[in-house]
N, CA, C and O atoms as a Tripos MOL2 file, in Angstrom:
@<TRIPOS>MOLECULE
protein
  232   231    58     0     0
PROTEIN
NO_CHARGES

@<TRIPOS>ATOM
      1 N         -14.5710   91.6460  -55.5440 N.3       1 UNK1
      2 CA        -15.4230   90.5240  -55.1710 C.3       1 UNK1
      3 C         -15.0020   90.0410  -53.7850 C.2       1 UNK1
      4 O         -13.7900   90.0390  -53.5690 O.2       1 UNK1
      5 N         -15.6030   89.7390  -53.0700 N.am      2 UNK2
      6 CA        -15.7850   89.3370  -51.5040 C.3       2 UNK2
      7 C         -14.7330   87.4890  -51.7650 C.2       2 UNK2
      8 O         -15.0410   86.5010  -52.4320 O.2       2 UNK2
      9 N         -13.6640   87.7360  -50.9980 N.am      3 UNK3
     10 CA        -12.9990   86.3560  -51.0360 C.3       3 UNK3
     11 C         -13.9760   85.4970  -50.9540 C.2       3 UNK3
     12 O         -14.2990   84.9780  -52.0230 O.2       3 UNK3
     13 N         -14.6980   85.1030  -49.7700 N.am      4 UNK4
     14 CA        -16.0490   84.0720  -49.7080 C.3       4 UNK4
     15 C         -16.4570   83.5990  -51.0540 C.2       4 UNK4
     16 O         -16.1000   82.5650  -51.6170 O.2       4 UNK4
     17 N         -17.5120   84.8060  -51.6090 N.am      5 UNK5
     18 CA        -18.0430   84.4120  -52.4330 C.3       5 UNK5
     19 C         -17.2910   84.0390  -53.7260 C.2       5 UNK5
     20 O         -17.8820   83.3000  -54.5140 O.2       5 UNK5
     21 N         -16.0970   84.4550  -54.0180 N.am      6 UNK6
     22 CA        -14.8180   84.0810  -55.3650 C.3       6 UNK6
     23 C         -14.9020   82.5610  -54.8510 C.2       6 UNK6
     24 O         -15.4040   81.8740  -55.7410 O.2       6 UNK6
     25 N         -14.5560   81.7520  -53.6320 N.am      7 UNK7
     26 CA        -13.9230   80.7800  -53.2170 C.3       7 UNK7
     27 C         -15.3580   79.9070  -53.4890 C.2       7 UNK7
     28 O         -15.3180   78.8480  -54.1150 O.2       7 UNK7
     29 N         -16.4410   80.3790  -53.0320 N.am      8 UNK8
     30 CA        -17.9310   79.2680  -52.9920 C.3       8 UNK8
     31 C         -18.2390   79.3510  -54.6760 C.2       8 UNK8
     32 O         -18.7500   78.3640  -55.2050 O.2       8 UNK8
     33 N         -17.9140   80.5510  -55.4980 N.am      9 UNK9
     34 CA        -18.0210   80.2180  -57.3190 C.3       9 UNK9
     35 C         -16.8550   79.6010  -57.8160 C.2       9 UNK9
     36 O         -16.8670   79.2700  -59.0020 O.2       9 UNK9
     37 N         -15.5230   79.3110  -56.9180 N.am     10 UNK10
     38 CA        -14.8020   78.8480  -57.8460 C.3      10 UNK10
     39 C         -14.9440   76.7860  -57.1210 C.2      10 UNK10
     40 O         -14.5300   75.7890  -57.7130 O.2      10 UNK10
     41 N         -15.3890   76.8190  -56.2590 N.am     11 UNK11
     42 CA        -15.8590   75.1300  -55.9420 C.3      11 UNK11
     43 C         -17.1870   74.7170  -56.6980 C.2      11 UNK11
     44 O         -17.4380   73.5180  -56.8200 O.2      11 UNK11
     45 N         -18.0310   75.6610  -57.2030 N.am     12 UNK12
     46 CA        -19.3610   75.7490  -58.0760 C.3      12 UNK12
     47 C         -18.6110   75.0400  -58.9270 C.2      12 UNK12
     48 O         -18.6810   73.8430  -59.2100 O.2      12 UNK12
     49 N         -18.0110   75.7340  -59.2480 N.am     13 UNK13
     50 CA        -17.2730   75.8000  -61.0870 C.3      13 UNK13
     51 C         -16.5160   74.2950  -61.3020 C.2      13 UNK13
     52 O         -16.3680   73.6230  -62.3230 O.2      13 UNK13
     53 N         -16.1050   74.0600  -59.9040 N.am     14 UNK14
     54 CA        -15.0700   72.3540  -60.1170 C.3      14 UNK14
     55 C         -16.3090   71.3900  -59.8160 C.2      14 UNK14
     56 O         -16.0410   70.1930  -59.9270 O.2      14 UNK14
     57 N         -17.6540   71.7180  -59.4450 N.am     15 UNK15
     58 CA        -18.5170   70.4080  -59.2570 C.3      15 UNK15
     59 C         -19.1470   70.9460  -60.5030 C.2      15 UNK15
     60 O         -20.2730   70.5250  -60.2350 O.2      15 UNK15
     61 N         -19.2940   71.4960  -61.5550 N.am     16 UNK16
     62 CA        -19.9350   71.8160  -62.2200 C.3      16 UNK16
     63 C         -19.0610   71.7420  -63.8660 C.2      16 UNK16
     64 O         -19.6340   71.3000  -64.8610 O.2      16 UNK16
     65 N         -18.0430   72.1050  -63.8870 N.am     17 UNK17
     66 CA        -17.5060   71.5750  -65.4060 C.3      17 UNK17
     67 C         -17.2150   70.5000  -65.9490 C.2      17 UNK17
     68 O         -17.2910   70.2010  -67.1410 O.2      17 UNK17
     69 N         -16.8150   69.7880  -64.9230 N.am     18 UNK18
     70 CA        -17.0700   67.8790  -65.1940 C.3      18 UNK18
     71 C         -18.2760   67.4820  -65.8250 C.2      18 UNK18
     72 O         -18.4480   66.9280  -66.9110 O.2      18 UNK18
     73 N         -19.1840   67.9050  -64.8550 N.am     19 UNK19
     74 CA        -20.3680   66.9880  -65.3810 C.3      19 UNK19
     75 C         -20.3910   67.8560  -66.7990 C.2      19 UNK19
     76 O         -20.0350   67.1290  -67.7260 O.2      19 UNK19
     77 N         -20.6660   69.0210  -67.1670 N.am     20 UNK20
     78 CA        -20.6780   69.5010  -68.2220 C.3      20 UNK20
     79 C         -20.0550   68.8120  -69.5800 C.2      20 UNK20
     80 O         -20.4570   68.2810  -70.6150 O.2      20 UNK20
     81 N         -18.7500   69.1740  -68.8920 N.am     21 UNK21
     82 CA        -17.3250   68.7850  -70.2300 C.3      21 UNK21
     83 C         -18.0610   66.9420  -70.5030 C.2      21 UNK21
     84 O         -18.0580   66.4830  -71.6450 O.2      21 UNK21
     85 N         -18.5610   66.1990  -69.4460 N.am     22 UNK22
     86 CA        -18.5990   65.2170  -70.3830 C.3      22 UNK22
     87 C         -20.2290   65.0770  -71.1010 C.2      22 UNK22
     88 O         -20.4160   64.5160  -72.1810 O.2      22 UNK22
     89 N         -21.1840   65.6200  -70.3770 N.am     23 UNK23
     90 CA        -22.2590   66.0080  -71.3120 C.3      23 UNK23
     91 C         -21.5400   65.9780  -73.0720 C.2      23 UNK23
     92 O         -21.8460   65.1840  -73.9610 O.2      23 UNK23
     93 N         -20.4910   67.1600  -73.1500 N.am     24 UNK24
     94 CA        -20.5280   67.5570  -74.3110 C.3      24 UNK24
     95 C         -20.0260   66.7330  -75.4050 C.2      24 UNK24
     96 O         -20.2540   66.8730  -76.6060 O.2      24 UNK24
     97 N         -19.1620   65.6710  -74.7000 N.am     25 UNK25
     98 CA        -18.1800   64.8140  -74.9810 C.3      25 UNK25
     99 C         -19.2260   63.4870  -75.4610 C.2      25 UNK25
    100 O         -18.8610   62.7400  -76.3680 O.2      25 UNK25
    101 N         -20.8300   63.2390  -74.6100 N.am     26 UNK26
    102 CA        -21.0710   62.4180  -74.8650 C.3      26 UNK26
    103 C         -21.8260   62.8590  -76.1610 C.2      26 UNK26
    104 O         -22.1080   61.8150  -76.7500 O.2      26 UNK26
    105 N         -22.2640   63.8940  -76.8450 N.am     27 UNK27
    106 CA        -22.7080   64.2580  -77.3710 C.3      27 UNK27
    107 C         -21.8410   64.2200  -78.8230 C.2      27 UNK27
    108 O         -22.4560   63.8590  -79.8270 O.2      27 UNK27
    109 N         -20.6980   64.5170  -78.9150 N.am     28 UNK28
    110 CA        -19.7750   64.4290  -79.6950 C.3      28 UNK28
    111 C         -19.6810   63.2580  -80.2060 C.2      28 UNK28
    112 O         -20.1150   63.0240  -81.3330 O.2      28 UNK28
    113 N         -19.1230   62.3830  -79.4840 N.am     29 UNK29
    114 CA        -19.6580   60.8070  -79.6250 C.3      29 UNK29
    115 C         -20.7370   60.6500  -80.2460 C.2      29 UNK29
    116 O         -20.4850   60.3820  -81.4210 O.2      29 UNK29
    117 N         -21.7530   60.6810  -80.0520 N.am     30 UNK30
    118 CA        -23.0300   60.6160  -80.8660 C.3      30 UNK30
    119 C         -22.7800   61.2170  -82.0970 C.2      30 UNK30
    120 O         -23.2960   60.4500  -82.9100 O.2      30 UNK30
    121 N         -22.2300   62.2490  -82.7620 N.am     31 UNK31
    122 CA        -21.8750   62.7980  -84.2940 C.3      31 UNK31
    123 C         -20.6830   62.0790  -84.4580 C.2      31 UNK31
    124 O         -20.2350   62.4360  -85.5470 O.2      31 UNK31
    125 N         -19.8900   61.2050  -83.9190 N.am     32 UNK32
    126 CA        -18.7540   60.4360  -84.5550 C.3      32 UNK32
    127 C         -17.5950   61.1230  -84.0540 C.2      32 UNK32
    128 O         -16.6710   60.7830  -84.7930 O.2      32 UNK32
    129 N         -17.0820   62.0810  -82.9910 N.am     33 UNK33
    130 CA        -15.9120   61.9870  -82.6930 C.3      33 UNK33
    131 C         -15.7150   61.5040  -81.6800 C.2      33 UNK33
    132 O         -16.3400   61.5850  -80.6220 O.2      33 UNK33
    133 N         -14.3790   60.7020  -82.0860 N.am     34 UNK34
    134 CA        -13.6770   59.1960  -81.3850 C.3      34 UNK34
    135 C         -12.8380   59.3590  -80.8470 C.2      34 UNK34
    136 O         -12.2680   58.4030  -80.3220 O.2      34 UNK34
    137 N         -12.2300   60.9890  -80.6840 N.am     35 UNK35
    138 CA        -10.8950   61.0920  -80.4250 C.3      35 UNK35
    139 C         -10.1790   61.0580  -78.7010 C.2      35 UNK35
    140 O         -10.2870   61.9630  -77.8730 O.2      35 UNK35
    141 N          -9.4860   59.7880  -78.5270 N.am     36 UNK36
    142 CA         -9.1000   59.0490  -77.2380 C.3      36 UNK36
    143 C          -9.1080   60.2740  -76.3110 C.2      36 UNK36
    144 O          -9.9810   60.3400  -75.4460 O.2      36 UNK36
    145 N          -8.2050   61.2350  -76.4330 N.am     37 UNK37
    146 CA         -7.4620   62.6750  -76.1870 C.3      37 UNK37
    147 C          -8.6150   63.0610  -75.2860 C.2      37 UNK37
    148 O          -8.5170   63.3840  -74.1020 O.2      37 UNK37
    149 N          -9.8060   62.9790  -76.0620 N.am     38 UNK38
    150 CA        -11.0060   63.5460  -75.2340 C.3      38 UNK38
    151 C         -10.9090   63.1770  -73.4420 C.2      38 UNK38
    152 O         -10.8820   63.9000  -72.4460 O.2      38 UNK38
    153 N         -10.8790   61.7750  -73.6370 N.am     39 UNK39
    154 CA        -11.3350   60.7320  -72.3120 C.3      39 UNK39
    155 C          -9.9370   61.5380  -71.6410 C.2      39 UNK39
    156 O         -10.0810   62.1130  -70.5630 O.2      39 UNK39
    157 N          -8.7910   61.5480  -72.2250 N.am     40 UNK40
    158 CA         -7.9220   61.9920  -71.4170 C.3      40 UNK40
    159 C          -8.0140   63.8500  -71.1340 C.2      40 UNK40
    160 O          -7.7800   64.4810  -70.1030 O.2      40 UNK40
    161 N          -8.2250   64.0850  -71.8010 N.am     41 UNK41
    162 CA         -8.5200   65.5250  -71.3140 C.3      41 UNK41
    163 C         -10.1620   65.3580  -70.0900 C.2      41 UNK41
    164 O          -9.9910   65.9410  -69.0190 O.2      41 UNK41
    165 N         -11.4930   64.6840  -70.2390 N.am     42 UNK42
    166 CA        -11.9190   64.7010  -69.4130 C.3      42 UNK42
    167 C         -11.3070   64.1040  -68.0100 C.2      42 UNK42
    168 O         -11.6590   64.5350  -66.9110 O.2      42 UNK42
    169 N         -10.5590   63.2900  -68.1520 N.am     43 UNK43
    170 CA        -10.3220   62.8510  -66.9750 C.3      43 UNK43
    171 C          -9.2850   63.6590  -65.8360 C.2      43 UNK43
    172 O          -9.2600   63.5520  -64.6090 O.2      43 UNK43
    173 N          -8.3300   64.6220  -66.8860 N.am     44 UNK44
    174 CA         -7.8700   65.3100  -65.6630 C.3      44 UNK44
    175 C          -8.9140   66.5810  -65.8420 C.2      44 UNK44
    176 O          -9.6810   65.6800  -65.5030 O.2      44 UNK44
    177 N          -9.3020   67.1580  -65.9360 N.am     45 UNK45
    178 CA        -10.3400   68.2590  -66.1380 C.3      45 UNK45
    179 C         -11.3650   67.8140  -64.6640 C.2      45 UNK45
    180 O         -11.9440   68.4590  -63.7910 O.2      45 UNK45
    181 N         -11.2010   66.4780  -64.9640 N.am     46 UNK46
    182 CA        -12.2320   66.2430  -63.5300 C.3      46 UNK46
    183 C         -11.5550   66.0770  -62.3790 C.2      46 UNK46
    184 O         -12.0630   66.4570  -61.3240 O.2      46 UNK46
    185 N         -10.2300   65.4490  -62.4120 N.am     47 UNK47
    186 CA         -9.2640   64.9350  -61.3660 C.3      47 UNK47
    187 C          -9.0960   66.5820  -60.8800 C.2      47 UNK47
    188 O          -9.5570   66.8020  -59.7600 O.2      47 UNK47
    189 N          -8.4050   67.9310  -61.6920 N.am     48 UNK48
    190 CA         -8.7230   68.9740  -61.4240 C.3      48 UNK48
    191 C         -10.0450   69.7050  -60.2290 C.2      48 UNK48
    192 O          -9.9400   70.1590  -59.0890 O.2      48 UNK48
    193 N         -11.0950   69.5490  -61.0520 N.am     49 UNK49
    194 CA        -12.3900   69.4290  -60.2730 C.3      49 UNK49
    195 C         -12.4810   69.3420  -58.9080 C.2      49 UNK49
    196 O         -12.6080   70.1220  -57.9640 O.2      49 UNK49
    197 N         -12.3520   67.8710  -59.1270 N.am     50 UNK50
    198 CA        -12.2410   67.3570  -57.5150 C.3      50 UNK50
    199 C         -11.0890   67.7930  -56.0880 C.2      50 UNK50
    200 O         -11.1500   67.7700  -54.8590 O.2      50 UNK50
    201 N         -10.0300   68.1910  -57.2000 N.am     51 UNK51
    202 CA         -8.8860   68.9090  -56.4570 C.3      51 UNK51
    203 C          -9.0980   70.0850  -55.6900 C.2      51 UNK51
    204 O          -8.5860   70.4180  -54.6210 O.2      51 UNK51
    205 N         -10.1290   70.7930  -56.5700 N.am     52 UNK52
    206 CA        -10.6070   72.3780  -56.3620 C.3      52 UNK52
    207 C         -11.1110   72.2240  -54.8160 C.2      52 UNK52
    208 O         -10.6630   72.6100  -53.7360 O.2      52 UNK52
    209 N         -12.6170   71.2410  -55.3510 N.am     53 UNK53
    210 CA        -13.4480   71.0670  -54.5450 C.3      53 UNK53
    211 C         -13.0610   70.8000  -52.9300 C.2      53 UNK53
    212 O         -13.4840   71.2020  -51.8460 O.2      53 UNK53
    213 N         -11.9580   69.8400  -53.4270 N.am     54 UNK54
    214 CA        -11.5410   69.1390  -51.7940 C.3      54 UNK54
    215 C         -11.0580   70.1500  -50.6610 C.2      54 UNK54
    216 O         -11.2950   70.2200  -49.4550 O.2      54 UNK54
    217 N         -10.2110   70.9790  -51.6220 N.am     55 UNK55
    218 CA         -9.0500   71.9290  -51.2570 C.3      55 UNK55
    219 C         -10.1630   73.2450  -50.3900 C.2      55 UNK55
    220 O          -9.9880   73.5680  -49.2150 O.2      55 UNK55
    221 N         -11.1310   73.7640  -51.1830 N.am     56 UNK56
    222 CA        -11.9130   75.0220  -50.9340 C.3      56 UNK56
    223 C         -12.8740   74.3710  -50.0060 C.2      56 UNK56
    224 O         -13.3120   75.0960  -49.1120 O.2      56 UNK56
    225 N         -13.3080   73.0690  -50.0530 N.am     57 UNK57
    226 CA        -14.8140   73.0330  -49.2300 C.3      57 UNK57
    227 C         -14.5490   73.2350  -47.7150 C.2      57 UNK57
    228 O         -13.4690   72.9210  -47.2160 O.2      57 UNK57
    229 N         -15.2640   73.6100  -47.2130 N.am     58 UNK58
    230 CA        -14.6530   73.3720  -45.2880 C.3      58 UNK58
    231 C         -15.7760   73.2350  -44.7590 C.2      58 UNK58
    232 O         -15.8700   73.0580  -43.5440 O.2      58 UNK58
@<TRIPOS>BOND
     1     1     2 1
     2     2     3 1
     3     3     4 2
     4     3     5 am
     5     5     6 1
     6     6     7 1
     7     7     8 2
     8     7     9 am
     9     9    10 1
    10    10    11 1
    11    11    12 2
    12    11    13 am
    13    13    14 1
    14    14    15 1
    15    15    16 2
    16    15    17 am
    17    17    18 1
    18    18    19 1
    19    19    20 2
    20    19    21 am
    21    21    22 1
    22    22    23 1
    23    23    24 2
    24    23    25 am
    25    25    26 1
    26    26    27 1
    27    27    28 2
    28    27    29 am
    29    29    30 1
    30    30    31 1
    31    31    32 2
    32    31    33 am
    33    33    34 1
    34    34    35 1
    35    35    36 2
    36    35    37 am
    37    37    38 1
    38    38    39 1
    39    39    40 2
    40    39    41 am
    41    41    42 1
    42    42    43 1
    43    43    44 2
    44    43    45 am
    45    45    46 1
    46    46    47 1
    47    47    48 2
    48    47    49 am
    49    49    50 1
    50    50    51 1
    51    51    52 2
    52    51    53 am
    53    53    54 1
    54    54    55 1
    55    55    56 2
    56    55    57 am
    57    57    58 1
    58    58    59 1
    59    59    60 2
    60    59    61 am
    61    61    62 1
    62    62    63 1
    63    63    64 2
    64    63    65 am
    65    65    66 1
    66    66    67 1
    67    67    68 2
    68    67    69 am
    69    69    70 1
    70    70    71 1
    71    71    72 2
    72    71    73 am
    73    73    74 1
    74    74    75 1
    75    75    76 2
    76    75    77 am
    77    77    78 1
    78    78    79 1
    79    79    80 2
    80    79    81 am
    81    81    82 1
    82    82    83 1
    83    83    84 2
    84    83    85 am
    85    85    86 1
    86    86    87 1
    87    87    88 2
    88    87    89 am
    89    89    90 1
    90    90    91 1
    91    91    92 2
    92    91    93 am
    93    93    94 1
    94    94    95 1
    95    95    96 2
    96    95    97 am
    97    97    98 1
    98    98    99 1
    99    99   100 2
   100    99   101 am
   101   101   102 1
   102   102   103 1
   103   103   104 2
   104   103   105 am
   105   105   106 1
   106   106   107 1
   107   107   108 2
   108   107   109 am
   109   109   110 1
   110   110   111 1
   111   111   112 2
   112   111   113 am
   113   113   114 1
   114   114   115 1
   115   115   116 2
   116   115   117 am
   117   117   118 1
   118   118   119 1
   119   119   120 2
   120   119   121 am
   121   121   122 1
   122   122   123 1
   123   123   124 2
   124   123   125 am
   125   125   126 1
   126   126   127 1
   127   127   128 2
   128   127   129 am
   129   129   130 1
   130   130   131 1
   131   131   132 2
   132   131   133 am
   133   133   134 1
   134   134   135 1
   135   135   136 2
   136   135   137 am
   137   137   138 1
   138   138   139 1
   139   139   140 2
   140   139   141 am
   141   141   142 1
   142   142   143 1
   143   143   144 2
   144   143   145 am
   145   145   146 1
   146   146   147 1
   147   147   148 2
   148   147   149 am
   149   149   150 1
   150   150   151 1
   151   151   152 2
   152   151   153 am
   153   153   154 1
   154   154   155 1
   155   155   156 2
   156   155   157 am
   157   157   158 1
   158   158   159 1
   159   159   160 2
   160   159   161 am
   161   161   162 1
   162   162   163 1
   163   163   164 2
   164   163   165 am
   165   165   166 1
   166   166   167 1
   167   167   168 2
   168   167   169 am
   169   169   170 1
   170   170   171 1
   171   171   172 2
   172   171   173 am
   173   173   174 1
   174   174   175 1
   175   175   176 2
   176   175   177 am
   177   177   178 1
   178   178   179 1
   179   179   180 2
   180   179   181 am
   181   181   182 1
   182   182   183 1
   183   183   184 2
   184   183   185 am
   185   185   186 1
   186   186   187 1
   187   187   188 2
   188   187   189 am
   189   189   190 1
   190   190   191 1
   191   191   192 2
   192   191   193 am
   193   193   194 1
   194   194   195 1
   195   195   196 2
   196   195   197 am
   197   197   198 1
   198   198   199 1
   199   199   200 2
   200   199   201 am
   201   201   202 1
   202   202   203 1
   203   203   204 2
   204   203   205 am
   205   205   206 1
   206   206   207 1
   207   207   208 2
   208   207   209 am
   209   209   210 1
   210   210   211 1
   211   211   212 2
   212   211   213 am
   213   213   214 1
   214   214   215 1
   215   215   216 2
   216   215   217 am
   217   217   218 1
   218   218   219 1
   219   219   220 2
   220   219   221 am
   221   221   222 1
   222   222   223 1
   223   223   224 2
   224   223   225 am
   225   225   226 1
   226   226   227 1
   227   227   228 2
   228   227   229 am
   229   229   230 1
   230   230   231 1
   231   231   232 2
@<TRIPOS>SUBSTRUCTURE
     1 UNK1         2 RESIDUE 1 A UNK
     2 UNK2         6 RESIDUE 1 A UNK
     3 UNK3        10 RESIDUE 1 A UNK
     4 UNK4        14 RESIDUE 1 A UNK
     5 UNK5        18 RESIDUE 1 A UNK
     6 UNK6        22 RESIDUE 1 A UNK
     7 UNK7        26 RESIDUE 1 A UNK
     8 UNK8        30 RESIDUE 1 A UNK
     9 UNK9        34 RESIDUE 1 A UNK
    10 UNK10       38 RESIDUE 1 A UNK
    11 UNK11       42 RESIDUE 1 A UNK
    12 UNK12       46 RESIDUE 1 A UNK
    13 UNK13       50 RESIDUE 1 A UNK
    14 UNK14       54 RESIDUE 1 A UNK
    15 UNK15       58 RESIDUE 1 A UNK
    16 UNK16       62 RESIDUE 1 A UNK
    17 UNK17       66 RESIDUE 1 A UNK
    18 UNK18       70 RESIDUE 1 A UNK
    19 UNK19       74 RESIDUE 1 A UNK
    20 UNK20       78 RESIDUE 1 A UNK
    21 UNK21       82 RESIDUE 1 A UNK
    22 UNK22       86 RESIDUE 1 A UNK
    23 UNK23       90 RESIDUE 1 A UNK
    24 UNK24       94 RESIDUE 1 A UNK
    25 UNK25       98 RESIDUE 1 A UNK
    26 UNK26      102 RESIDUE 1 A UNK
    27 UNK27      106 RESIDUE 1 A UNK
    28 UNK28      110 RESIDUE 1 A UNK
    29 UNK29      114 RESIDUE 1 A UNK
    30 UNK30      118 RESIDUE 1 A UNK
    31 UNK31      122 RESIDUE 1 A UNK
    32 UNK32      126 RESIDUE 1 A UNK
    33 UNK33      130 RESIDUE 1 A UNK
    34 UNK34      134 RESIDUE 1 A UNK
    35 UNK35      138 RESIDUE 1 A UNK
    36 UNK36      142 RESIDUE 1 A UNK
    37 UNK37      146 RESIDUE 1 A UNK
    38 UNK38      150 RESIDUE 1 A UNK
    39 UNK39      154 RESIDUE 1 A UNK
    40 UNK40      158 RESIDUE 1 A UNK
    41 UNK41      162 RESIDUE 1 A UNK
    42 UNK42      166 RESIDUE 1 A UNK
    43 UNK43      170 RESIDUE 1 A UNK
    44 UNK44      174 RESIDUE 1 A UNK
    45 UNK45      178 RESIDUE 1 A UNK
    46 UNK46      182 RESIDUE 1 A UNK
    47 UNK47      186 RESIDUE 1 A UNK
    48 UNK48      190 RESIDUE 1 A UNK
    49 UNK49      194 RESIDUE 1 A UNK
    50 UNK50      198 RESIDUE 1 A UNK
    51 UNK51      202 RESIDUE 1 A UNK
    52 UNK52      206 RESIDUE 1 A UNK
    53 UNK53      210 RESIDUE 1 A UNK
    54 UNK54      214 RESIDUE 1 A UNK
    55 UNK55      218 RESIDUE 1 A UNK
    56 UNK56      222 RESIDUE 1 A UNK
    57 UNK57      226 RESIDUE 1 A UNK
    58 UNK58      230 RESIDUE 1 A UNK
């Protein structure tokens, strides 16, 4: 795979699993799971994300 294009799918992938992961999370919520762990797993999952993003964009 062409470095470029690995580096422009892997900044895809950090603006793009956040919003996802909490889609799924809000959805979960809606059938009754409450579990705190979640919020903390979304939140570095996104802090991650944004790390990607900052680091690769130019």
């Amino acid at each position: 795979m062409d470095p470029d294009a690995m580096i422009a799918r892997l900044v895809a992938l950090g603006e793009k699993i956040p919003d996802a992961l909490s889609d799924i999370l809000k959805e979960a919520r809606v059938e009754g799971l409450k579990e705190p762990v979640l919020d903390t797993m979304l939140d570095g999952i996104s802090a991650r994300g944004k790390a990607i993003v900052q680091q690769y964009s130019a």
